[in-house]
N, C-alpha and C positions, 0 to 999 in steps of 0.2 A: 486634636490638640496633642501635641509633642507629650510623652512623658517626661521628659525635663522641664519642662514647663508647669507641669502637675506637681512637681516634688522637688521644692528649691533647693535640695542639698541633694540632688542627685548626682550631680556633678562629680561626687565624693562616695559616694557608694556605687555598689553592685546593685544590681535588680536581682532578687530572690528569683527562683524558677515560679511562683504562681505569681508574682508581680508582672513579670513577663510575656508569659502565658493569656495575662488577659490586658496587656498590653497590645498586642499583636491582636487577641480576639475581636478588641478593642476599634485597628484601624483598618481588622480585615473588613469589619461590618462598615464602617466609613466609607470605605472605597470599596464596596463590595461589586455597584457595577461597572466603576472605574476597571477592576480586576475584568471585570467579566471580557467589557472592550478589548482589553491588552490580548486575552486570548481568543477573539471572534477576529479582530484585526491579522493574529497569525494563523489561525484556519483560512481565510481568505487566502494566502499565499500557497496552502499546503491541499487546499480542495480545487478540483475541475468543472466548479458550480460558483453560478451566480451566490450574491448574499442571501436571498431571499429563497432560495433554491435549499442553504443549511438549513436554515429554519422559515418554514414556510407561513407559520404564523405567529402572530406577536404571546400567544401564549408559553407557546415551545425558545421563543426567543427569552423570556424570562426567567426558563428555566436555569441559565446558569449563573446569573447573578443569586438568584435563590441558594445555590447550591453551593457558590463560594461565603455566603454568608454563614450557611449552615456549617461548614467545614472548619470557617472561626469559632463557631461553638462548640464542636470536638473540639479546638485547641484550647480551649476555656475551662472548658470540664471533661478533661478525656475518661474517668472513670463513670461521670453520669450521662454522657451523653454518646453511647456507641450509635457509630455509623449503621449496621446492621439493624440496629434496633431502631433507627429511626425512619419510618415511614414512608413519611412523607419524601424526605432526602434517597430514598431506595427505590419508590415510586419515577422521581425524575430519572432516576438512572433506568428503571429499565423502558419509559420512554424514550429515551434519546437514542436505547436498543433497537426498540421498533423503529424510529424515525430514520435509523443508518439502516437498519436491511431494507425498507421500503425507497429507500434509496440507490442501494443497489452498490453501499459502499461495502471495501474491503477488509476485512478483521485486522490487517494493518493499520486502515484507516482509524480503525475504531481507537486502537492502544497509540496511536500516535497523539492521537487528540489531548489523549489524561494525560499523555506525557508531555503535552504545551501546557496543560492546566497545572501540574506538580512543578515543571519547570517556571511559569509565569509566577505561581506562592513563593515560591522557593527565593528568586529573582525579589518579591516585595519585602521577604523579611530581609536579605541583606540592605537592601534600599533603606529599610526602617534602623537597621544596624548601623549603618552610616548615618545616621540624622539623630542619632541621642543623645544624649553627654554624657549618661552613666549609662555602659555598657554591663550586658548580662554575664554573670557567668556562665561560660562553656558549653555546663551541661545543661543548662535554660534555653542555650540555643540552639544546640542538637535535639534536646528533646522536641522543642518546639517546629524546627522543620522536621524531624521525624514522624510526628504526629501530622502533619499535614500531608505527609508519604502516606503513610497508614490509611485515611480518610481516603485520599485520591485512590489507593488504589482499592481500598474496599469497595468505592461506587465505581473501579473500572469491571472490577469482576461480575458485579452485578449488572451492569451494560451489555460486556461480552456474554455473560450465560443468557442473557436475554436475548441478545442477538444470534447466537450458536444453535440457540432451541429455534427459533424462528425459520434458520437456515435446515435444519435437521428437520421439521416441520415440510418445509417445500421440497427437502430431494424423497423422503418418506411421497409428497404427493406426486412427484415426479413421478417415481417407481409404478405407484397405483394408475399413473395416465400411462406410461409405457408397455403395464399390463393390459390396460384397457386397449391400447391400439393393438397389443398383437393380438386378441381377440376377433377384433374387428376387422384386422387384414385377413384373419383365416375366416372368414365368417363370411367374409365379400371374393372371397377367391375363390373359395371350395364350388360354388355351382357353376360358372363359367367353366372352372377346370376340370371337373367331374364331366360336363358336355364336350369339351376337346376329348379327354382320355378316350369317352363312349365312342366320337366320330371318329378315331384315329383306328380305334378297332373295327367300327363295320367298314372304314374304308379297305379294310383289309381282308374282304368276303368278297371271292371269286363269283356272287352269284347276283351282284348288286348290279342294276341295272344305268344308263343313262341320268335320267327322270332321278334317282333315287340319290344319287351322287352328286348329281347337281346339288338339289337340297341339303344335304351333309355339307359339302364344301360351305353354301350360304349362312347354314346354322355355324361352321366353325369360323366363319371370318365373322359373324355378331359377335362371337363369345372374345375371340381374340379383341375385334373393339371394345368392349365391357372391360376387358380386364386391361387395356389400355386407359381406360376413362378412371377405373377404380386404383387401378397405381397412383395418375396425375392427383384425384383426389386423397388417397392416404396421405400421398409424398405432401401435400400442402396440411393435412393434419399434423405432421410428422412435425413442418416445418414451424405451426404456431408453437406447439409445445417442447419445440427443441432447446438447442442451448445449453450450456453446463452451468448450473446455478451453483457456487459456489463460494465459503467464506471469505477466499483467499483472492479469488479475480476482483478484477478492478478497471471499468475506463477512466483512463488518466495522461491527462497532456506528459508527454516525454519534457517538457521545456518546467513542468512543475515539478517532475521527481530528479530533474537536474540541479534544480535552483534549490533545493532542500538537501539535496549530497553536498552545495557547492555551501548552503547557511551551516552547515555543520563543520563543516572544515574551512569556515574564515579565520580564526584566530590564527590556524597553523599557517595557511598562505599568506597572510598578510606577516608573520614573522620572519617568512622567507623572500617576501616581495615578491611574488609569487600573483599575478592578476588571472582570477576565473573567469568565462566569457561564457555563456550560455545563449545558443540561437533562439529568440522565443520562436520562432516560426518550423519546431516539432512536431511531430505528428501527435497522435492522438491515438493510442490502442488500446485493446484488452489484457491484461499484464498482471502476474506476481507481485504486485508494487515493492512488497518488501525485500524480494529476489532482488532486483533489478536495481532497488536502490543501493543496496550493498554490491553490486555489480563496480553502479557509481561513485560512490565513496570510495571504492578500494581502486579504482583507475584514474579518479581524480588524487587519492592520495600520493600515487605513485606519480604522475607527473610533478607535484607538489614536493615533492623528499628530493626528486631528482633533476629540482632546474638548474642550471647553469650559474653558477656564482659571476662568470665573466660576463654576462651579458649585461646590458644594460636596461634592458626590458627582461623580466620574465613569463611567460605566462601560459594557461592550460586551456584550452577552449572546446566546448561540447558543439558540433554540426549534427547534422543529419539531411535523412533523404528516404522519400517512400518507391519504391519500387511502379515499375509504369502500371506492373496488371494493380497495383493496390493492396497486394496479397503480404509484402513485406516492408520493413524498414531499416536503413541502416545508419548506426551513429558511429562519428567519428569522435574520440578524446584524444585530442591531438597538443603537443608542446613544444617547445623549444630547448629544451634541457640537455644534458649529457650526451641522451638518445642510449642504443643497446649494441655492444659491438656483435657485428656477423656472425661469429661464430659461436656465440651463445642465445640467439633467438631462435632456434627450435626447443630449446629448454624453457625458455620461461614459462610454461605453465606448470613445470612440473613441480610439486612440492618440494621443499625447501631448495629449489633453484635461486641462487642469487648471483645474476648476472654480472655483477662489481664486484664479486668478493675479493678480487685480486686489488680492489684499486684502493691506495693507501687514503688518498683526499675524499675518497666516500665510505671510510671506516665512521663517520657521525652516524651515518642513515641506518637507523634500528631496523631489527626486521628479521620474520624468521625463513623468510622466501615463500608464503604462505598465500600470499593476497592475488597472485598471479593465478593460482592454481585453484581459489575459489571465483572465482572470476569464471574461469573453467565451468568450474562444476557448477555453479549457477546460470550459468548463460546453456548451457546441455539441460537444467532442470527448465529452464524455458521455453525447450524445444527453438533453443537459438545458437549461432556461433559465435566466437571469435576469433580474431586475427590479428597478427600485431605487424607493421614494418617501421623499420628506423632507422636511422643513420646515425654510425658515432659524431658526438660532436654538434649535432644537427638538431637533434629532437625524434620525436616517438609518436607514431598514431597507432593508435587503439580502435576495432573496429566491428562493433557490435552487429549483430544481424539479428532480427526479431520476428517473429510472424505478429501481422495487428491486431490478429485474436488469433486467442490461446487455442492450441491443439482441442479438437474435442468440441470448441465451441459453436463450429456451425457459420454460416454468414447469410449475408442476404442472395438471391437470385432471382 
């Protein structure tokens, strides 16, 4: 039920800050798993997993309706009811810790999530702000999404430290197997090769006979098979417990950290007329996810600031392509815009390079020449390139080059 509906002369007043307060608390617990939907709906978009794959059982699927309810109760009594101190609600969060490392998502992954759950809160109190007749004062409504910031991000901390120690847990076990194997490789090595050294030297006694060399030779071609048999098998011990386990990597469709660069900068394309096109048929690799997406936000944006006012279509479009051995990928962000004159595209990645700064009709496009050149430096921290070609007047491609697992991480064979 509508608070103007509750209070017929609301129409005429203000809502006090705790009127307010458990107004909201009020229709958070209403629609608590209304809420929940809104944000399992945009994890769908933003994970490279089935539904049932986020939460694999209908327990853990409950957790977050529980936890946006509880989150309206901090908005209700923020002085008696801290997030830390409550339990139960600290409990779910560092489940959902365990359930993302057991998964094998990325500490990206993790703080994106809270920030669709603070953004989807955020999203219902205005919703609730539009549907009242007596609106709150100001500070009733700052405080109140503030406090629902506070809340979201005290049980994001508590997720992430859950997930961190988990992660610090497995390279800690990591370390101890890698001790374990060089043990083992010296352990398995030392008596085949202690038998070569000894054969090497009596082959080298002027007083050895036939008969006697014979044998020497046959004992060192056992030994040298032994330790052909004990490499094969290390190298396959080597290969179960390989891999770089860490917070940061992530397998994640290119065509999903495309279409999350391209949801974050609709408002701005769609004011410029500006159409994003993203190929779903991306590959699939090992990735920074949050490198990489700021790779794309800042190449989309730039085709975006600089499309063509004359044209009658505008638009920026993300391709790709995996290389034959399977080893690498490459994406093109390509548009129809302005494009880059000749003689300033070996500068563009340099910090504050701005290729237009001459041009009078693109003194609008803000910018401190900056996005080119982390582009740069993030696509180098991904053990990746770029490249740019263009034509004035023409449009711009942009052109990523990625390895499909990260440096360090090993593949199959």
């Amino acid at each position: 039920m509508r608070y103007a509906q509750q209070h017929p002369f609301a129409d005429i007043v203000l809502m006090l800050t705790a009127e307010f307060e458990s107004f909201i608390a009020d229709r958070i617990a209403e629609q608590h798993r209304a809420l929940a939907a809104r944000w399992f709906d945009r994890l769908l978009l933003l994970l490279p997993v089935g539904a049932r794959e986020i939460f694999p059982t209908n327990s853990l699927l409950d957790h977050i309706p529980f936890v946006i309810a509880e989150i309206g109760e901090c908005v209700r009594r923020p002085d008696e009811v801290a997030v830390a101190a409550n339990t139960s609600l600290t409990d779910k969060a560092r489940e959902l810790g365990n359930l993302r490392h057991g998964q094998r998502a990325s500490l990206h992954q993790v703080l994106r999530e809270y920030q669709i759950l603070g953004d989807v809160l955020v999203a219902f109190v205005l919703d609730e702000l539009a549907g009242v007749a007596a609106a709150p004062d100001a500070r009733a409504a700052v405080l109140v999404v503030a406090r629902l910031q506070q809340a979201v991000n005290a049980l994001c901390q508590t997720t992430v430290e859950t997930f961190v120690a988990l992660y610090t847990e497995t390279i800690t076990d990591q370390a101890r197997r890698l001790e374990e194997f060089t043990r083992l490789a010296a352990h398995e090595w030392r008596q085949p090769l202690s038998t070569l050294q000894f054969g090497v030297t009596l082959l080298q006694r002027p007083d050895l006979d036939g008969a006697r060399t014979t044998r020497l030779w046959e004992a060192m071609e056992r030994n040298v098979a032994q330790l052909v048999e004990v490499t094969r098998k290390l190298e396959a011990v080597a290969r179960l417990g390989g891999g770089q386990d860490t917070p940061v990597l992530q397998a994640v469709a290119l065509t999903t950290v495309a279409q999350e660069a391209s949801r974050q900068l609709h408002d701005m394309a769609e004011a410029r007329g500006v159409a994003i096109t993203i190929a779903d048929d991306l590959p699939e690799l090992l990735v920074d996810v949050g490198r990489l997406e700021l790779v794309l936000v800042n190449l989309l944006s730039n085709g975006i600031k600089y499309a063509d006012p004359s044209r009658p279509t505008r638009h920026v479009m993300v391709t790709g392509r995996t290389s034959s051995d399977g080893e690498w990928c490459e994406v093109d962000v390509s548009d129809n815009g302005v494009g880059i004159p000749a003689h300033a595209l070996n500068g563009v990645f340099r910090r504050f390079s701005r290729a237009h700064a001459d041009r009078e009709d693109l003194a609008h496009v803000a910018g401190l020449g900056l996005g080119l050149a982390i582009v740069d430096d993030a696509m180098r921290a991904l053990d990746g390139q770029v490249w740019v070609a263009s034509v004035e007047g023409e449009g711009t491609t942009f052109t990523l080059r990625l390895p499909m697992r990260a440096a360090g991480t090993g593949g199959s064979s």
